[in-house]
Every structure is written in structure tokens, then in C-alpha cells.
C-alpha positions as a Markdown table, in Angstrom:
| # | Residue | x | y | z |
|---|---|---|---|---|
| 1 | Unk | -59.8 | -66.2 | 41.0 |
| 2 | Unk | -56.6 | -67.6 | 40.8 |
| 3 | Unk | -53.9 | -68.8 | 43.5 |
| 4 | Unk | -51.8 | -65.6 | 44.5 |
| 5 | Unk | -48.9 | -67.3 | 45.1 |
| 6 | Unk | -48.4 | -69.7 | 41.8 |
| 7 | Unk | -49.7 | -67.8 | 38.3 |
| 8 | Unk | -48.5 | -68.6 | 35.1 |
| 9 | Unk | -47.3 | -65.5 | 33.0 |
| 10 | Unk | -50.0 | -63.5 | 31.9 |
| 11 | Unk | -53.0 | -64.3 | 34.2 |
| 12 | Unk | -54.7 | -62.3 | 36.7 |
| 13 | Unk | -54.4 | -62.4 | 40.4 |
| 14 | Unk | -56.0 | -60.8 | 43.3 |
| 15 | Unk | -54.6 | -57.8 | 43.3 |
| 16 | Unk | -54.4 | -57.6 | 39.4 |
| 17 | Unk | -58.1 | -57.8 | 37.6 |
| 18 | Unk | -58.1 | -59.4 | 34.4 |
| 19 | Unk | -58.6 | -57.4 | 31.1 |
| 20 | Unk | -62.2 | -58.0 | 31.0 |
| 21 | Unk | -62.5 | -57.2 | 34.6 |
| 22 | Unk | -61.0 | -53.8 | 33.7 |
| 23 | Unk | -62.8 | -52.8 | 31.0 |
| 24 | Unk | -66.2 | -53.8 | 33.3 |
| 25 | Unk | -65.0 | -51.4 | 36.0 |
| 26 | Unk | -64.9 | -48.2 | 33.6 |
| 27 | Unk | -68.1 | -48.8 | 31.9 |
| 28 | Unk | -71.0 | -47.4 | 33.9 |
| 29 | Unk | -74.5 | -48.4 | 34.3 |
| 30 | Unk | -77.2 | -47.9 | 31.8 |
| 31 | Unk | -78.7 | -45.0 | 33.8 |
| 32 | Unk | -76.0 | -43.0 | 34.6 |
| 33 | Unk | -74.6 | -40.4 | 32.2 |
| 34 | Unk | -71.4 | -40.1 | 30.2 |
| 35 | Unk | -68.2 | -38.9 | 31.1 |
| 36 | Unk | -68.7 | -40.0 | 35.0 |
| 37 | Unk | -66.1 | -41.3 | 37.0 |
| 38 | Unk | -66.5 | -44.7 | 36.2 |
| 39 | Unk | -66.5 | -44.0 | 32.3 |
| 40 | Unk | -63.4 | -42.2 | 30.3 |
| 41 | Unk | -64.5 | -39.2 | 29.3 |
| 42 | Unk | -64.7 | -38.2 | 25.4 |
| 43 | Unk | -65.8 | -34.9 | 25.3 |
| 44 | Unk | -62.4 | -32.9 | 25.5 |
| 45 | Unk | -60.5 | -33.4 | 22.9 |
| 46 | Unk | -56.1 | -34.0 | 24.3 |
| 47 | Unk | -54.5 | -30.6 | 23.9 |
| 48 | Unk | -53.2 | -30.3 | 20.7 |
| 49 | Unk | -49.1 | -30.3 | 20.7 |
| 50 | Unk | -46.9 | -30.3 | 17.3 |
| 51 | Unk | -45.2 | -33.6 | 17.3 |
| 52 | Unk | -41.4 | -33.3 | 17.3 |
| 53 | Unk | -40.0 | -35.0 | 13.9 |
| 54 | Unk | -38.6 | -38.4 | 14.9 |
| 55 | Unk | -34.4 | -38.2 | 15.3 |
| 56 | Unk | -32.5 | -39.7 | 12.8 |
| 57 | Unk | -29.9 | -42.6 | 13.4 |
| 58 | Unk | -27.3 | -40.4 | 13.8 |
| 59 | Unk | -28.5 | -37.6 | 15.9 |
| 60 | Unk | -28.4 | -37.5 | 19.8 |
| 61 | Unk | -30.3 | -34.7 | 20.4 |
| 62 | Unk | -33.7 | -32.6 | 19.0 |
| 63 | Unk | -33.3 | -30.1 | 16.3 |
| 64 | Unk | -33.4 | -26.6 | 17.9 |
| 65 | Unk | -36.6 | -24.6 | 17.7 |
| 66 | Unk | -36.7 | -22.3 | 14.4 |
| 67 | Unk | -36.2 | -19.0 | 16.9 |
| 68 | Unk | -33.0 | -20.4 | 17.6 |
| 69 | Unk | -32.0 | -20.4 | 14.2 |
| 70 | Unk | -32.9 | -16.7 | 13.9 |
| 71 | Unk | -31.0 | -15.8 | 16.9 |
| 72 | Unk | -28.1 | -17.8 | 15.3 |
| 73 | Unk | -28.4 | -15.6 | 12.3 |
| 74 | Unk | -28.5 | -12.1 | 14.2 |
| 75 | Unk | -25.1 | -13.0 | 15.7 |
| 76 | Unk | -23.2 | -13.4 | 12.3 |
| 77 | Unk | -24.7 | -10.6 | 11.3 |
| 78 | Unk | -23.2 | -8.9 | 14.1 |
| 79 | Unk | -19.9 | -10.4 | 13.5 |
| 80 | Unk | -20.2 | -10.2 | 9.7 |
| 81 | Unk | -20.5 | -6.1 | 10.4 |
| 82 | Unk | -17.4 | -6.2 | 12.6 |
| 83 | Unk | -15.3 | -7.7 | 10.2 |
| 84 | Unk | -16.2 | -5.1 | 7.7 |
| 85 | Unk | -15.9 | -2.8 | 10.6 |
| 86 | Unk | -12.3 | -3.7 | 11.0 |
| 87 | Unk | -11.7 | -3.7 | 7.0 |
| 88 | Unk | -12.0 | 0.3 | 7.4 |
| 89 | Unk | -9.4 | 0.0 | 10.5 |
| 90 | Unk | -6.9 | -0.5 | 7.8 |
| 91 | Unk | -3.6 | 1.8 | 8.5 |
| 92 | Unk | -5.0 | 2.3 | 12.2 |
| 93 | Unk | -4.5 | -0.5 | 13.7 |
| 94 | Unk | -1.7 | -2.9 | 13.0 |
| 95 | Unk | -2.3 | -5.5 | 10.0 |
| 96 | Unk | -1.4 | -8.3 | 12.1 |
| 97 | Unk | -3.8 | -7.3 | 15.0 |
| 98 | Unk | -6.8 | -7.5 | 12.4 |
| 99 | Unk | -5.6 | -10.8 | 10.7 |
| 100 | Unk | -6.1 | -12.1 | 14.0 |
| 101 | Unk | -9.6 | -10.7 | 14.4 |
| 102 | Unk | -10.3 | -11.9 | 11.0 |
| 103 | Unk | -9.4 | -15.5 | 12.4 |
| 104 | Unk | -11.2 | -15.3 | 14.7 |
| 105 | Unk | -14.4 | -14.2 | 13.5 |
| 106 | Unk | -14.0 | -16.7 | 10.7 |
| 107 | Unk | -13.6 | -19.7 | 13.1 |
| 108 | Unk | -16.2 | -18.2 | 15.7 |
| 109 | Unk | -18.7 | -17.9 | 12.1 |
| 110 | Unk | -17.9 | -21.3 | 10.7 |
| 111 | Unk | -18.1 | -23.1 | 14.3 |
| 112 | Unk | -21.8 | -21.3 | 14.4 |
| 113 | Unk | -22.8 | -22.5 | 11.1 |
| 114 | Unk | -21.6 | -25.4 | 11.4 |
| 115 | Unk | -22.8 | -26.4 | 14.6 |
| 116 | Unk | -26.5 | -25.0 | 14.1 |
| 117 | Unk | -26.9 | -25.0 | 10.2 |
| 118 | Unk | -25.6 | -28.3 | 9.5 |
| 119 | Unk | -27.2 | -29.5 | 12.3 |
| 120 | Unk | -23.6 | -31.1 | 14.0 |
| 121 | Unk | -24.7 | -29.6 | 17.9 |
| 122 | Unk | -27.6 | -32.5 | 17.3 |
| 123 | Unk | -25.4 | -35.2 | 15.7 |
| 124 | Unk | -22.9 | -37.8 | 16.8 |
| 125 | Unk | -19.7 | -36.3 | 18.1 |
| 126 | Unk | -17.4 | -37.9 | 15.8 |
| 127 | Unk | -19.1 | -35.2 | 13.2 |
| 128 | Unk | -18.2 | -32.6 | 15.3 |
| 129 | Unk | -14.9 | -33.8 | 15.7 |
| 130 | Unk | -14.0 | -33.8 | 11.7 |
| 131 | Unk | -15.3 | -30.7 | 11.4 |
| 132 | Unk | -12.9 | -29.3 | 14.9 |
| 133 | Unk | -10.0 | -30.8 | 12.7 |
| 134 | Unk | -11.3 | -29.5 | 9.2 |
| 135 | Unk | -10.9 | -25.6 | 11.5 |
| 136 | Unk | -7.1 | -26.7 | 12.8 |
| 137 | Unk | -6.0 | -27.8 | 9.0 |
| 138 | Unk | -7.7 | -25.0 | 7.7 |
| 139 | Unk | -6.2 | -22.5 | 10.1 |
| 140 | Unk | -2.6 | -23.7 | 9.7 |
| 141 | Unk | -2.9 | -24.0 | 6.0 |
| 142 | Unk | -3.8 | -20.1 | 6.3 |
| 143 | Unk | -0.6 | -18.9 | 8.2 |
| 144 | Unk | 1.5 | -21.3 | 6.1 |
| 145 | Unk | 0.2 | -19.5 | 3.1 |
| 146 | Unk | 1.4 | -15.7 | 4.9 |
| 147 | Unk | 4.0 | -17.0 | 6.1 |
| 148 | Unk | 5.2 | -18.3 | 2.5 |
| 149 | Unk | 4.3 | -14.4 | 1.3 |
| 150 | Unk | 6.1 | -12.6 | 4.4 |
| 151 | Unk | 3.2 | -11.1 | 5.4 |
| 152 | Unk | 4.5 | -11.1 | 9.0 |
| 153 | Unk | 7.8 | -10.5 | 8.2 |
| 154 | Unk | 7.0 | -6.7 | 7.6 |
């Protein structure tokens, strides 16, 4: 074997076997059966596992698992109900009280779909942060729009 001390890139030492050295020591005698400790074994096949798709250049995170998404879609259905809930609230409850739930429930619903559906929870956050500012313009575009038709004026 070679010097421990002085070995060029690449080379075996001592404590290191060589390749070939290697590929002897897992290999067993003629007589002795297959699958021993000296040979890998073969006969189980690896457990099968689904291979995750490969993230794209953008993405910092895995997609979510297609439960998620239905879990996702059970919660704007829920909030998709209570808006048409508070349609029916109309004369009972102030106007301007279910404006605001409207708001709400429309930023709380886009932020979901958003997020999940168009997959921004596993991009870059720059994405995330046009669509925050998309929400704000939006939003103030909204009340500018009552406010021009004095619907809070009464």
C-alpha cells in the first residue's frame, strides 16, 4: 500500500481500500449463498415511494399534497356560504357592517387562492409581495369607488 502520510489525490491509503479492494470485500466466496453479509442483497426490492416532481427555478418550497388542496376548497366554501349568509342580513344589520365582512371575506378568499392555487406559498416571495400590493390597490380602489357614490355618507 501506499505511504499514509504523502498520497496524491485520489489514491488509497491504509485506512481507505481502493475501489477494487471494495468491490472484493462484498463479493463472497463461490460456496457461500446469496444475499450474505458479505454480498448486497437483491432479493427485496427498495420500498416503493412516489418521487416528488423536481422544483422549478422559482419555487422555494414543495407543492402541497392534493388533500391540502381539498381542505383549501372546503374553507371557501365555508366562507363563500357566509357571504351569501350575510346577503340575507340585508336591513338587519347595518350596510356598512356587511361591506366590511364582504372585504373581508374577499381578501381572506383571494389570499387562499392565491396563495395555494397559484402556487405563490411555494414561490419566491417577491410573487407574494405583488400579489399583497395587487390586495392594498384593489382594496383602496374599492372604497374610493363608495366613497365617490356616498355609500357611507348615508
Amino acid at each position: 500500500m501506499a505511504d499514509e502520510t504523502a498520497t496524491p489525490a485520489g489514491t488509497a491509503t491504509e485506512t481507505e481500500p481502493s475501489d477494487a479492494e471494495a468491490g472484493e470485500a462484498l463479493t463472497a466466496p463461490a460456496g457461500e449463498q446469496s444475499g450474505t453479509a458479505l454480498e448486497p442483497a437483491e432479493a427485496a426490492p427498495p420500498a416503493r415511494v412516489e418521487p416528488q416532481p423536481p422544483m422549478l427555478p422559482g419555487e422555494v418550497r414543495p407543492h402541497p399534497t392534493p388533500q391540502k388542496y381539498v381542505v383549501i376548497a372546503a374553507i371557501l366554501v365555508v366562507a363563500t356560504a357566509a357571504e351569501v349568509g350575510l346577503y340575507y342580513l340585508e336591513g338587519e344589520v347595518p350596510d356598512g357592517l356587511i361591506i366590511t365582512f364582504l372585504l373581508m371575506f374577499a381578501v381572506v378568499k383571494f389570499a387562499l387562492v392565491a396563495s395555494w392555487y397559484m402556487h405563490l406559498r411555494t414561490d419566491k416571495p417577491i410573487f407574494r409581495r405583488f400579489f399583497v400590493l395587487g390586495i392594498v390597490a384593489a382594496i383602496s380602489l374599492y372604497l374610493v369607488a363608495l366613497s365617490t357614490l356616498h355609500v357611507f355618507g348615508g
